[in-house]
N, C-alpha and C positions, 0 to 999 in steps of 0.2 A: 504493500500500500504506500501509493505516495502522497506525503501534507501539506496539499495545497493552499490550504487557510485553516488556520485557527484562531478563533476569534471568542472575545470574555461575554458572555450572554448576563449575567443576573448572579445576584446571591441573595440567598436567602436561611432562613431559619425553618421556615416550615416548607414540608414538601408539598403541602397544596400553593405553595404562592410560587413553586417551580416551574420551569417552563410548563406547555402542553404536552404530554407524553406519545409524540406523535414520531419520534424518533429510536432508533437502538441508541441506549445508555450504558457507561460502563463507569462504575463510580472506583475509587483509589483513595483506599485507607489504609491506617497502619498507625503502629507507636509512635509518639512525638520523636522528632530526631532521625527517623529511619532513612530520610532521604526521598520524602512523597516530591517536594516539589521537583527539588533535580530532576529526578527521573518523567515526571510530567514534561518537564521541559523538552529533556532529552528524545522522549517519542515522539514531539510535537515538533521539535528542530528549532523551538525558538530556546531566546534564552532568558525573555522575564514574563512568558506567560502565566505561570505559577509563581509568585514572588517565595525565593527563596530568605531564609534568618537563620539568622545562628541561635535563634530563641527558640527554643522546643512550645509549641503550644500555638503557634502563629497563627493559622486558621482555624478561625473559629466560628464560619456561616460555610452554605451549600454552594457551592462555585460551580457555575454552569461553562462550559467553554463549549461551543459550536464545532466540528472536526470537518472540512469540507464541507459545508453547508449538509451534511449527510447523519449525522452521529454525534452522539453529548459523551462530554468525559468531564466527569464532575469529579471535582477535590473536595474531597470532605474532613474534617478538623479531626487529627490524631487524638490517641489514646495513649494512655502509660503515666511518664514522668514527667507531665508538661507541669509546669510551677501554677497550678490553676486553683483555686480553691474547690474543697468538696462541694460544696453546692454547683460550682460551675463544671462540675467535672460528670454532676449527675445532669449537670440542664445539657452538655455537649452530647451525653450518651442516649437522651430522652428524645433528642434532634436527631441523632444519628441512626439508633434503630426505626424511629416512626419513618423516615424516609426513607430508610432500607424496606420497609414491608409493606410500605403503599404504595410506590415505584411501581406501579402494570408495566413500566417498558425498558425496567432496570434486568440488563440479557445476563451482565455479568461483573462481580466485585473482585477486585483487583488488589491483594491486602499482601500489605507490603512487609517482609519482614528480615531485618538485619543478620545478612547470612553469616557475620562476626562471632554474634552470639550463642549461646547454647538455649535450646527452646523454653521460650518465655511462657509462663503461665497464663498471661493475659490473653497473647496472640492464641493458643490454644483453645483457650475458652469463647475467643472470639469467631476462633473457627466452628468451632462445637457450634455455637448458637446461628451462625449461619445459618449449616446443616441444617438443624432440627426445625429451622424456619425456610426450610426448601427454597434458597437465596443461591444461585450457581457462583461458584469463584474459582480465582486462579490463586496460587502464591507468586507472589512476586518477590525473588531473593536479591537484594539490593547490595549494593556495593563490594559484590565480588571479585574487583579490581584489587580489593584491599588484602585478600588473604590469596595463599599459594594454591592448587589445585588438591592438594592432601588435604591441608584444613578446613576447603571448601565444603568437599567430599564428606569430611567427618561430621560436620555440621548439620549437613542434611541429612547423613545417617543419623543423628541423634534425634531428631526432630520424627523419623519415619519409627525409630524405636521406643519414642516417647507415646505417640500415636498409633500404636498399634496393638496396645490394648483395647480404644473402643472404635478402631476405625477399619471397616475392612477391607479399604483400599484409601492409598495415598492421594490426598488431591493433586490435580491437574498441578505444574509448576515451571517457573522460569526462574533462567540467572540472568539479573541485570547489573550493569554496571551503567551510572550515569556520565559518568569519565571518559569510558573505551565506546560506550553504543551500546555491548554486550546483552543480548536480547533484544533489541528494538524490532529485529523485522519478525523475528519469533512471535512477540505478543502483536504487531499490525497486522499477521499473517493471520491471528487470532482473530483478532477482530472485524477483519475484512472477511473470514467465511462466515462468522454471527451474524455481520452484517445480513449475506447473500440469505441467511436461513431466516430472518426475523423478514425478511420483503415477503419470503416468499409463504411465508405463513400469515402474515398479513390482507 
């Protein structure tokens, strides 16, 4: 797929003030810090249409971006260790899921998680509730620039072996690097056949 325009639509708080859902959406969440905007950028080929911070917590409303006048990629405000207070931590997650499960044209979530780390509780449970709310997703492993292809490796094994106690198959996943490109045609290649299958069930 080639990114001919991308363009900032709306933001918002509530998913009813979101655009019409008259196109394929893929929204992209994850831990504060993990690296959403970069890698937005990165698939996008611009370099401020996600505004990236060095402040974990930065987004914090529903960011609509236009992809070809064809398809929404919405940024939605991370989870984890953003410096947020409790109350705001519970009004981001009350935004987050209600637009997650009223979404009729949300095809696929796109949750992004620090392939550095050893597997987070949170991101686990965040996959968990996906799942059990019949929400399709990818993993998006992020900044795989940064580790060698053994620590990569072991990473992801840890994460398949954490999960496989209640999952009977691995989800769907990619390696990205916002630095090197690493995965970009991989997840457009993704989205461009979603694309073809949401026309044609339409």
């Amino acid at each position: 797929m080639i990114i001919r325009s991308a363009d900032f639509i709306s933001s918002n708080v509530l998913a009813e003030k979101c655009p019409a859902p008259d196109k394929p959406e893929y929204a992209f969440i994850g831990r504060s810090n993990v690296g959403k905007s970069s890698l937005i950028n990165m698939l996008c080929g611009k370099t401020k249409l996600a505004h990236v911070s060095g402040r974990p917590g930065k987004t914090q409303v529903i960011n609509h971006f236009l992809i070809n006048g064809q398809w929404y990629l919405v940024d939605l405000p991370g989870y984890g260790f953003a410096k947020v207070s409790k109350e705001m931590r519970e009004k981001f997650d009350k935004m987050i899921r209600g637009y997650l499960v009223r979404r009729s044209n949300l095809v696929c979530v796109f949750l992004l998680v620090d392939s550095r780390l050893e597997p987070q509780m949170n991101d686990i449970a965040f996959m968990e509730w996906l799942a059990e709310s019949q929400i399709p997703f990818a993993i998006l492993f992020t900044k795989c620039d940064k580790s060698s292809s053994n620590v990569l490796n072991k990473s992801i094994a840890a994460y398949k072996k954490t999960m496989q106690e209640s999952w009977d198959e691995f989800p769907m996943y990619f390696l990205t690097s916002a630095e090197t490109k690493k995965g970009r045609d991989e997840v457009l290649q993704l989205v461009d056949e979603t694309n073809k299958l949401w026309k044609t069930e339409m």
